[in-house]
Backbone as numpy.savetxt, mean C-alpha at the origin, in Angstrom:
# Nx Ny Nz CAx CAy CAz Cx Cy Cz
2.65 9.62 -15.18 3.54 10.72 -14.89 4.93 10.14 -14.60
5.71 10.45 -15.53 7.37 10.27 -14.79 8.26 11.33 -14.59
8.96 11.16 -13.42 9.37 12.12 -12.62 10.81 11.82 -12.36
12.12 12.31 -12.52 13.28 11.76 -12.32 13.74 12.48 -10.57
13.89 11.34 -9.94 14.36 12.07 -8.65 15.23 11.21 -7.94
16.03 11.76 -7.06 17.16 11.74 -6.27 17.34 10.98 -5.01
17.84 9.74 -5.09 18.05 8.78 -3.72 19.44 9.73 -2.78
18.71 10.00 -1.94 19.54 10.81 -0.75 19.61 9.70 0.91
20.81 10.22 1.29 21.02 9.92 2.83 20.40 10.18 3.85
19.66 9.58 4.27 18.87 10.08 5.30 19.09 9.06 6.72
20.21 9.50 7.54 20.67 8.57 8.92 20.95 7.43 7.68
21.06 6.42 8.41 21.75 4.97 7.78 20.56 4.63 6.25
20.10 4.93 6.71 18.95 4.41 5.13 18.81 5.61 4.05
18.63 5.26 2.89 18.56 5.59 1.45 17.43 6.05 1.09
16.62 7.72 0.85 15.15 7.77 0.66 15.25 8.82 -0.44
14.03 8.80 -0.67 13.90 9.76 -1.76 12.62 10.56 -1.90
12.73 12.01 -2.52 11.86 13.29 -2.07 11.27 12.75 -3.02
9.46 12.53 -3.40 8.53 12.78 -4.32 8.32 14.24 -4.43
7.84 14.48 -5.95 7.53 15.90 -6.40 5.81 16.22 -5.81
5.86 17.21 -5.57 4.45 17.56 -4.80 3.03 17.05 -5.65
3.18 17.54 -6.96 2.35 16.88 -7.54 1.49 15.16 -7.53
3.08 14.95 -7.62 3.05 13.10 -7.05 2.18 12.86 -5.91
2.71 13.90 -4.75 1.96 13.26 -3.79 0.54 14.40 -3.59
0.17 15.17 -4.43 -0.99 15.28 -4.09 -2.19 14.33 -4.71
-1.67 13.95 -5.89 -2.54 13.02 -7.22 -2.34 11.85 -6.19
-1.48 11.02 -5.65 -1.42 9.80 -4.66 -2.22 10.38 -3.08
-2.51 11.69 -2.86 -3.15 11.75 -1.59 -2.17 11.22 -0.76
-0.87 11.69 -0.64 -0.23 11.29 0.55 0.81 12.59 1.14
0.11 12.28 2.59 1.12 13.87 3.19 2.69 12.96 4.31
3.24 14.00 4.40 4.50 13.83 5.41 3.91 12.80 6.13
4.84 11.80 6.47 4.34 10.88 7.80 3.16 10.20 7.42
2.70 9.52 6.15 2.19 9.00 5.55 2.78 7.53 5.55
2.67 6.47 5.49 2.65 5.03 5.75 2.77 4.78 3.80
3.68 4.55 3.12 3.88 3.91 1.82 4.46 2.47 1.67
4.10 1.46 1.25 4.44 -0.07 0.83 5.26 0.24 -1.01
6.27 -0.12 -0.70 7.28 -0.64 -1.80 7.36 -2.04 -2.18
6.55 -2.28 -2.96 6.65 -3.70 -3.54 7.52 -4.34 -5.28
8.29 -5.27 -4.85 9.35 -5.35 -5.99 8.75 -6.24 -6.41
8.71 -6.07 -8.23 7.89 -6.50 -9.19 9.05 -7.25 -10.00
8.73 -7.43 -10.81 9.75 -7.67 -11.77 10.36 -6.61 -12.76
9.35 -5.69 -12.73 9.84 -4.47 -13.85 10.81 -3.58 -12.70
10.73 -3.64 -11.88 11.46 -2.99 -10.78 10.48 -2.72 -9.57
10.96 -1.29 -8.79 9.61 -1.77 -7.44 8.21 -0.62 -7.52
7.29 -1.23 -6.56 6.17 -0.06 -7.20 5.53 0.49 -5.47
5.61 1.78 -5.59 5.77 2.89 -4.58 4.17 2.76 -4.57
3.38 2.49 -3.68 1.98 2.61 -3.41 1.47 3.02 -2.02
0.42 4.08 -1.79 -0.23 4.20 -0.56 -0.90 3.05 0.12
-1.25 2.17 -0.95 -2.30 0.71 -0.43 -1.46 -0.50 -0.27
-2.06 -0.90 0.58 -1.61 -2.18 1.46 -2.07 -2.95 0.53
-0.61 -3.62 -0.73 -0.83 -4.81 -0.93 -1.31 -6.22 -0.72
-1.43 -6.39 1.24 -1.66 -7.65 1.51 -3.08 -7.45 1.44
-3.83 -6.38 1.57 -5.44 -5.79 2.32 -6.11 -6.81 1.43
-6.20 -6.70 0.01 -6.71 -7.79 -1.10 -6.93 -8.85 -0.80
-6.03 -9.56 -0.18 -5.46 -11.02 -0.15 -6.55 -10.99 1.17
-6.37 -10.41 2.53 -6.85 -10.62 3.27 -8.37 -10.54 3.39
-8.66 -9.31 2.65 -10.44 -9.03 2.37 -11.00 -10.44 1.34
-10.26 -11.21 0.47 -10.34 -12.65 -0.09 -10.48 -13.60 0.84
-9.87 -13.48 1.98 -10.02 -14.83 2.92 -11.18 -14.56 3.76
-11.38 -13.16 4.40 -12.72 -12.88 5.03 -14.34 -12.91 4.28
-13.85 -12.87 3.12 -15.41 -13.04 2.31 -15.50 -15.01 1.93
-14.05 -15.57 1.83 -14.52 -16.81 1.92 -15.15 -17.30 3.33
-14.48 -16.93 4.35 -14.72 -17.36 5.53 -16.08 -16.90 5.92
-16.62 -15.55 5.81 -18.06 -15.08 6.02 -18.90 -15.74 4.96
-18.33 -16.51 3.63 -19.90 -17.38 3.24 -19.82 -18.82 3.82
-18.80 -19.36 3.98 -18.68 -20.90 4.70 -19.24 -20.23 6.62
-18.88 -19.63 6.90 -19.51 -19.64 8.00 -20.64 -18.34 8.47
-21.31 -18.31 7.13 -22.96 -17.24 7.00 -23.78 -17.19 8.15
-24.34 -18.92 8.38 -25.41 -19.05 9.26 -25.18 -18.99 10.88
-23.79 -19.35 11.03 -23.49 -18.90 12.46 -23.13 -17.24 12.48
-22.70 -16.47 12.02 -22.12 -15.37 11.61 -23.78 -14.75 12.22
-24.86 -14.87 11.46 -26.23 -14.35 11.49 -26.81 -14.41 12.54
-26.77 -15.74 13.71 -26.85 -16.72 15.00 -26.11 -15.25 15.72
-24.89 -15.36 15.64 -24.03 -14.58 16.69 -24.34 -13.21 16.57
-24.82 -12.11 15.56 -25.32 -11.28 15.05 -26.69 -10.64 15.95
């Protein structure tokens, strides 16, 4: 879906209205938490926590190197 919309003033910072559609297909209401991450094609507007990946990667290494105590403490 592309949508042409309008960078407005809002107090000292620069924001911009999504079309309702947008945010019902993204599941995101007012006062919703969004991550802007700059790509190379330009930046990409997402509800999900880019780092969550990275971090759920280090907890599944760390829960098989440390399985048998994990099970112990369990």
């Amino acid at each position: 879906m592309i949508k042409r919309i309008t960078m407005r003033r809002i107090g000292g910072s620069i924001g911009a209205t999504l079309p309702k559609e947008m945010m019902d297909r993204l599941r995101v209401r007012p006062g919703d938490e969004m991550f802007v991450v700059e790509t190379e094609d330009g930046l990409l507007l997402t509800p999900y926590d880019p780092t969550f990946e990275k971090s759920l990667k280090l907890y599944e290494r760390f829960s098989r190197r440390y399985r048998n105590a994990l099970r112990e403490l369990a």
